[in-house]
C-alpha positions in Angstrom: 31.5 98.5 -81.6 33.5 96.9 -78.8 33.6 93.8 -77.3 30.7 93.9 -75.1 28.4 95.3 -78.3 29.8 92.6 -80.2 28.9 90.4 -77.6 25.2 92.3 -77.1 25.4 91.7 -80.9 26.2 87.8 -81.4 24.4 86.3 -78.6 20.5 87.6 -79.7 21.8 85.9 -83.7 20.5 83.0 -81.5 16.9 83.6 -82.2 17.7 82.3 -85.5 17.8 78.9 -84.7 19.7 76.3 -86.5 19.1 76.7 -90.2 21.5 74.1 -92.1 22.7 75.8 -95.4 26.2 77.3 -97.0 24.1 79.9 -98.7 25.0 82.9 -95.4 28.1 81.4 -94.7 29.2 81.9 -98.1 28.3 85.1 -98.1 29.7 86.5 -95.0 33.5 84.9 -96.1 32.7 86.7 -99.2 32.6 90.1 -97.6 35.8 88.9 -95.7 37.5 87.9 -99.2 37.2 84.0 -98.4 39.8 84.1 -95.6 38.8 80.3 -95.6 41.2 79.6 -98.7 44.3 81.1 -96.9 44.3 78.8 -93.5 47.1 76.7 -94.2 46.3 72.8 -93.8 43.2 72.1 -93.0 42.0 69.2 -90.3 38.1 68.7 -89.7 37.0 67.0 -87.3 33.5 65.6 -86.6 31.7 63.1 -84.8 28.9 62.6 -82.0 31.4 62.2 -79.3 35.3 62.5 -79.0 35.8 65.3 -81.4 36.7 68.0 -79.4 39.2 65.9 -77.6 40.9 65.3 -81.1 40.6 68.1 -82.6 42.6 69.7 -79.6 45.0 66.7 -79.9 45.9 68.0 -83.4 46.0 71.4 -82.3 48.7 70.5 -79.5 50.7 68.7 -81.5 51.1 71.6 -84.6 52.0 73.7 -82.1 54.5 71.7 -80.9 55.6 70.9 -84.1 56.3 74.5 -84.7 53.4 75.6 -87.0 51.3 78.7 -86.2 48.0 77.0 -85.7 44.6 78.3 -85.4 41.8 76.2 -83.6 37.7 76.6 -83.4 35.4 74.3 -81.3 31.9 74.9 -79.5 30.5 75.9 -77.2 32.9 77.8 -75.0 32.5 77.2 -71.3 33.3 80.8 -70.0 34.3 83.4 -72.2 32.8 83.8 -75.9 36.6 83.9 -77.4 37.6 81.0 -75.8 36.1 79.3 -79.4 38.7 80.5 -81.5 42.4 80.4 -80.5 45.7 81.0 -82.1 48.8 78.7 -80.8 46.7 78.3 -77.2 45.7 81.9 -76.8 42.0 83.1 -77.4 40.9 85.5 -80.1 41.1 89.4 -78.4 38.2 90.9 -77.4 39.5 93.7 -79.6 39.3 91.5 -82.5 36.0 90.3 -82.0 34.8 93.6 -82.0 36.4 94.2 -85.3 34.8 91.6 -87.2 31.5 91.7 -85.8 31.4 95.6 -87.2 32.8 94.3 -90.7 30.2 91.7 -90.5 27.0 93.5 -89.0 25.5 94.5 -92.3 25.4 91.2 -94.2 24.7 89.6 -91.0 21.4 91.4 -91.0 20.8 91.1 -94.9 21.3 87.6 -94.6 20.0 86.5 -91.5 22.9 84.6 -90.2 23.1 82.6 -87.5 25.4 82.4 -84.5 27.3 80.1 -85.1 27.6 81.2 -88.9 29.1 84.2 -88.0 31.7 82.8 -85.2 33.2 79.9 -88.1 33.5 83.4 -90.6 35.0 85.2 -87.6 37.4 82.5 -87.2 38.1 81.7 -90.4 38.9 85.9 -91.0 41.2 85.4 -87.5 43.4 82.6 -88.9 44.2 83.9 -92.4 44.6 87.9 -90.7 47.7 86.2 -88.3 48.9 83.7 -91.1 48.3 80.5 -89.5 50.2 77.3 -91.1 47.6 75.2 -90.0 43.5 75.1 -88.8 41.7 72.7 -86.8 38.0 73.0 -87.1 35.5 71.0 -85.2 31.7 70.8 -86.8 29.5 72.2 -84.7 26.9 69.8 -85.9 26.7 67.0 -88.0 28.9 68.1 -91.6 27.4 68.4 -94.7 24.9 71.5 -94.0 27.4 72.7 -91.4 28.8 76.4 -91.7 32.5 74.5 -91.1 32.1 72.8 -94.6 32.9 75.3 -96.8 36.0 74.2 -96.4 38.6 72.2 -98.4 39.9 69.7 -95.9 43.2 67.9 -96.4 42.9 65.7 -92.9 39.2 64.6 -92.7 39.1 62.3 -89.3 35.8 61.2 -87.7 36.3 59.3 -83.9 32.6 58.1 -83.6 28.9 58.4 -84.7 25.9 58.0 -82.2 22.2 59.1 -81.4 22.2 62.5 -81.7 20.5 66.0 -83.0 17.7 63.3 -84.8 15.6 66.3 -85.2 18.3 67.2 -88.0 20.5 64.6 -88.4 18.3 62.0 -88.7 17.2 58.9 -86.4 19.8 56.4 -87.8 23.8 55.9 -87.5 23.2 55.1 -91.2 21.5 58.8 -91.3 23.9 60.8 -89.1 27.2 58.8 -90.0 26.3 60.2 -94.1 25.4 64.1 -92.0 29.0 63.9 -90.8 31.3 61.9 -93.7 30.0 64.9 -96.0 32.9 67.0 -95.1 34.9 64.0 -96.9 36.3 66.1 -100.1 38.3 65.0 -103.0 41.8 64.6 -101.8 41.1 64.8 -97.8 43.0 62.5 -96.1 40.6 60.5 -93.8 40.9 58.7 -90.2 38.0 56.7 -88.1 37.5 54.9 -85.5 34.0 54.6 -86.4 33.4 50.7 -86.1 31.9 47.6 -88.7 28.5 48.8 -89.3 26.4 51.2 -91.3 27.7 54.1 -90.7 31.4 53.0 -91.6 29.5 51.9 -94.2 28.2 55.4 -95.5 31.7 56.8 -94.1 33.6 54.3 -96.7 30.7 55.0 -99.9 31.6 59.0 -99.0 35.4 58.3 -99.3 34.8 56.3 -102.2 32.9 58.4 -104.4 36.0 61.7 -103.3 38.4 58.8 -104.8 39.9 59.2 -101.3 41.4 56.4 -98.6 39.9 55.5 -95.3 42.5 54.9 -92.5 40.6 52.6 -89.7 42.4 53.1 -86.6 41.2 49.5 -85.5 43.1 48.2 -88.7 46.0 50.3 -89.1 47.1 50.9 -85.6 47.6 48.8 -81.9 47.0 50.9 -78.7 47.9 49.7 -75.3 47.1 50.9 -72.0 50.1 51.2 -69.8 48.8 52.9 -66.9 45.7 54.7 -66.1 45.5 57.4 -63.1 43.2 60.5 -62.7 43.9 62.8 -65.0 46.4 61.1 -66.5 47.2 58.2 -69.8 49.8 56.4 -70.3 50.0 54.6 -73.7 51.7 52.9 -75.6 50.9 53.1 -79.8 52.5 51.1 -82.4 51.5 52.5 -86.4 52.4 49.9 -89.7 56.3 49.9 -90.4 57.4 51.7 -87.1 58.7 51.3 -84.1 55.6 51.1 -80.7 55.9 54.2 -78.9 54.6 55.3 -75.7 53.0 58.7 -74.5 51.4 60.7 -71.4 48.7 62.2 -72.1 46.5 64.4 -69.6 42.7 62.3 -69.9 41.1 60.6 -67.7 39.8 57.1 -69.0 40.8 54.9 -71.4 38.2 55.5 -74.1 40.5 58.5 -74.8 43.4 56.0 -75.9 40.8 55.9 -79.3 40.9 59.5 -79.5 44.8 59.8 -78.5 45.4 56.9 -81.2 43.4 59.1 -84.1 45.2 62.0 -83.5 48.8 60.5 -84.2 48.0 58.7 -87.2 46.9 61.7 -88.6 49.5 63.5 -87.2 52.6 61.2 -88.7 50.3 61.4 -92.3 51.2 65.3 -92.2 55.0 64.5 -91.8 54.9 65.5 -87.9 57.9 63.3 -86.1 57.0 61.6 -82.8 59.1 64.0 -80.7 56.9 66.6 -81.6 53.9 64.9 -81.4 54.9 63.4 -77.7 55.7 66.7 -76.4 51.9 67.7 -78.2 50.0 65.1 -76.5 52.3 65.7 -73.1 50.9 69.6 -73.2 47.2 69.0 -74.5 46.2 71.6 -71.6 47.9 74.7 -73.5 45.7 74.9 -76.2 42.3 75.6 -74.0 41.4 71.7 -73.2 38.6 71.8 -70.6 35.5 70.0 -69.4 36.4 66.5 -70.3 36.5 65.0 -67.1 38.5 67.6 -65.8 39.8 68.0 -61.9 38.9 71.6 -60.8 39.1 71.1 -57.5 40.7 68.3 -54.2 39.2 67.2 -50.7 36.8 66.8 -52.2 37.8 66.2 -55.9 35.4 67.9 -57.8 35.3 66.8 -61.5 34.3 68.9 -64.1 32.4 67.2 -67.5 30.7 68.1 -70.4 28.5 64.9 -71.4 25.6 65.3 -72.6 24.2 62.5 -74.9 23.9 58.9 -73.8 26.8 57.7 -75.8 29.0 60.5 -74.2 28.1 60.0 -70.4 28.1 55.6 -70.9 32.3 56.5 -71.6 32.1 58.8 -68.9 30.9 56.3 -66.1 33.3 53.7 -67.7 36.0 56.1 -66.9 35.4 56.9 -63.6 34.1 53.4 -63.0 38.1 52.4 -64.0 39.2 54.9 -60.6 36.5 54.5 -58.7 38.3 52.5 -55.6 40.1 55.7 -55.4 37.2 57.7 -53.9 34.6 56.4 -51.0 31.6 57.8 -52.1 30.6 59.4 -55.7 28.4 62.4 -55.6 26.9 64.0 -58.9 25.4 67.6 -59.6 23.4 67.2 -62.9 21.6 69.5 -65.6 20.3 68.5 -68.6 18.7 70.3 -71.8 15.0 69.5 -73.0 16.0 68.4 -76.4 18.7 65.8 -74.9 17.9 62.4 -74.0 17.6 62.4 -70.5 16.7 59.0 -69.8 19.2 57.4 -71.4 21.5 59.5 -69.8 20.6 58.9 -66.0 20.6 55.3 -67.2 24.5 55.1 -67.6 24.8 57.9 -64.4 22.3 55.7 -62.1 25.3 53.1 -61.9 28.0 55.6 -60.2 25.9 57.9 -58.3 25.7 57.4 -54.4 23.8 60.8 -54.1 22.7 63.3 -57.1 21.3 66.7 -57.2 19.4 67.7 -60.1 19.6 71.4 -61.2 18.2 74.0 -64.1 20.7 74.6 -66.6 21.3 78.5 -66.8 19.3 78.7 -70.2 15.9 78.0 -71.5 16.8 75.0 -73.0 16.9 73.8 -69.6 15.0 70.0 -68.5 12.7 70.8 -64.8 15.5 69.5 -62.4 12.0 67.8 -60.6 11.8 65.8 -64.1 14.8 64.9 -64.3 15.2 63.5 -60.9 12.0 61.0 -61.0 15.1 59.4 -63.9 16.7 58.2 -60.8 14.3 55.8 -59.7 15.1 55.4 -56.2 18.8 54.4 -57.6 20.0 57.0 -54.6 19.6 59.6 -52.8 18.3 62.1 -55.4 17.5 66.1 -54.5 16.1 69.4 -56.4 17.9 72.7 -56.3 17.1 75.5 -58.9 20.6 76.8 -59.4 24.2 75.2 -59.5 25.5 77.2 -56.4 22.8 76.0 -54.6 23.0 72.4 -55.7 26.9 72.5 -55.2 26.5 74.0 -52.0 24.5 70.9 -50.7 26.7 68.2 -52.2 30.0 70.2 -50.6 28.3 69.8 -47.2 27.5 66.1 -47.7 31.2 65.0 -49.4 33.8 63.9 -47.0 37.7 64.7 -48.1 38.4 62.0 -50.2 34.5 62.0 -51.8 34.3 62.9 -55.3 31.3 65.7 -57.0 31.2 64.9 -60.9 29.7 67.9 -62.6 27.7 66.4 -65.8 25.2 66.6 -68.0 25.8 69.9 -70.4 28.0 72.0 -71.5 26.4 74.8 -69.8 26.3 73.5 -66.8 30.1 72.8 -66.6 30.5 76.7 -67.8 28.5 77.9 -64.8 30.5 75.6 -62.5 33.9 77.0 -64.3 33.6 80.8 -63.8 32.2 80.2 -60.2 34.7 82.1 -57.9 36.1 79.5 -55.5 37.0 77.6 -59.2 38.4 80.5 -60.7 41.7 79.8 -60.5 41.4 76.5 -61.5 42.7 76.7 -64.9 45.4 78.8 -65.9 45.9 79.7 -69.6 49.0 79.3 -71.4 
């Protein structure tokens, strides 16, 4: 088949649903010959919020160190190969094709899922081009997810919130035991998960793997130096070294937890600070998009990928933190049905000087009418069906030095991303 069959192929696997389980995974990496035990060192990543922001943190800063590094996240904003990447640069289309053919038949005999067969894809990519090291993000929770077949040396876990309770279950205490299952005997682990149950159920997980939780709140110090639009400055002192600073590329200083993660467990796989500077310094060539991200000036338009409560309350906080740098703050919103909507609106309520609520280009998508009466006469709130049409009204209200934040789904940020007049807003390495 080629790419677009693949593609034709893949996408439908949706129908499937989510169905937690190892059983198909298994069984697709064994018609692959368990490429998963030839992907170098191994760093999983999961958590409610901050994980893709890490987990391409540790990607960046292989690279820079030199190793051949594969990295998989979800969802993809534009492009279905954006998901998997080797040293920055997305899987081929002409490798897609290739493994969805070797694939197809115990696909169908097992009734796989999506995202089942994307992790096998990747997981067949990385040991095919020899990687020295693989960054894999959950795609939910841990323990029934496809990415835990594997043996992790670097386990790290930035936070745990409300989530996915339909699978996860309606506790931290619940969700934080989901995730801290990809914990394995002799995994390194890294949290910033604070006192509470589910460091609680993170710490009983390390304990009964005989392994050692590193708290970043413990083991490291992390000062803000400066804090601009798309841009950190920080300055991070570990136990027995010397306080160093870095420049990262994030907007908001909720990433500083996320930054501060990422080089402790960088330094615990013998990476030296020069490499992991010039990592954190480059963060953009390994496919970093979404999070808060400037696509666009007079107006700025901001591109972001929230989409759970605890997600869009660090959001606000962040643009709250430049908000005297803007005159008025304009938001074009979409959320899914199965998110919580309310308590999403409730942290975007506090920023928003106009909003225009949209359908999500899927059926997952919340009635943009339903989602504005969330507002609650906070501001000037209108209904457009589509994101062009929605974007189009806000572009006519903003003045030059206005900002648009694009929020509230990942989907919604994709649509936004492959529109033509932001096409060229992101080159890739």
């Amino acid at each position: 088949m080629d790419y677009q069959e693949a593609i034709d192929f893949l996408f439908p696997l949706h129908r499937f649903g989510i169905k937690p389980g190892l059983e198909r995974i298994d069984a697709l990496l064994d018609s692959l010959g368990h490429p998963e035990r030839r992907i170098g060192t191994i760093v999983h990543v999961a958590g409610t919020n901050g994980k893709g922001t890490v987990a391409s943190c540790m990607a960046s800063i292989f690279q820079a160190s030199g190793r051949k590094t594969g990295l998989f996240t979800s969802p993809h904003l534009i492009d279905f190969t954006e998901r998997i990447r080797m040293d920055g640069r997305p899987i081929s289309q002409e490798k897609v094709a290739e493994y969805c053919t070797r694939m197809k038949p115990v696909v169908i005999e097992q009734g796989a899922t999506f995202f089942e067969v994307t992790t096998a894809m990747a997981f067949a990519f990385f040991a095919d081009e020899g990687v020295e090291a693989s960054v894999i993000e959950t795609g939910m929770g841990g323990r029934l997810d496809a990415t835990n077949i594997v043996m992790a040396d670097i386990v790290i876990i930035p936070g745990v919130g409300i989530d996915h309770t339909a699978w996860l279950g309606e506790s931290l205490r619940e969700i934080a035991a989901e995730k801290a299952a990809i914990i394995k005997p002799g995994s390194e682990v890294f949290t910033a998960v604070p006192e509470g149950d589910a460091l609680d159920e993170i710490l009983q997980s390390a304990g009964r793997c005989g392994t050692v939780v590193h708290q970043s709140v413990k083991e490291a110090s992390c000062r803000i130096c400066d804090l601009q639009p798309g841009l950190l400055s920080l300055e991070i002192t570990l136990p027995g070294d010397a306080s160093r600073c870095f420049q990262v590329p994030l907007t908001g200083s909720f990433h500083a937890t996320n930054v501060t993660l990422a080089v402790m467990a960088a330094r615990s796989a013998g990476i030296g600070w020069h490499e992991i500077e010039a990592g954190l310094t480059h963060l953009r060539s390994v496919g970093y998009r979404g999070r808060l991200e400037r696509i666009s000036d007079r107006p700025v338009v901001m591109l972001d990928v929230s989409h759970n409560p605890d997600g869009m309350e660090k959001t606000v906080q962040a643009l709250e933190e430049i908000r005297n740098s803007f005159r008025s703050l304009l938001v074009l919103v979409g959320v899914a049905a199965d998110k919580d909507a309310a308590g999403i609106i409730r942290h975007l309520e506090r920023i928003a000087d106009m909003a225009v609520a949209v359908d999500l280009p899927s059926e997952r998508s919340l009635a943009p009418e339903s989602l504005a009466v969330l507002f609650g006469g906070s501001c000037e709130v209108h209904v457009r069906h589509t994101a062009g049409e929605g974007l189009d009204l806000l572009m006519s209200r903003a003045a030059a030095d206005d900002m648009i934040l694009v929020t509230g789904s990942f989907f919604l940020a994709g649509e936004v991303a492959s529109m033509e007049r932001f096409r060229n807003s992101f080159i890739e390495p």
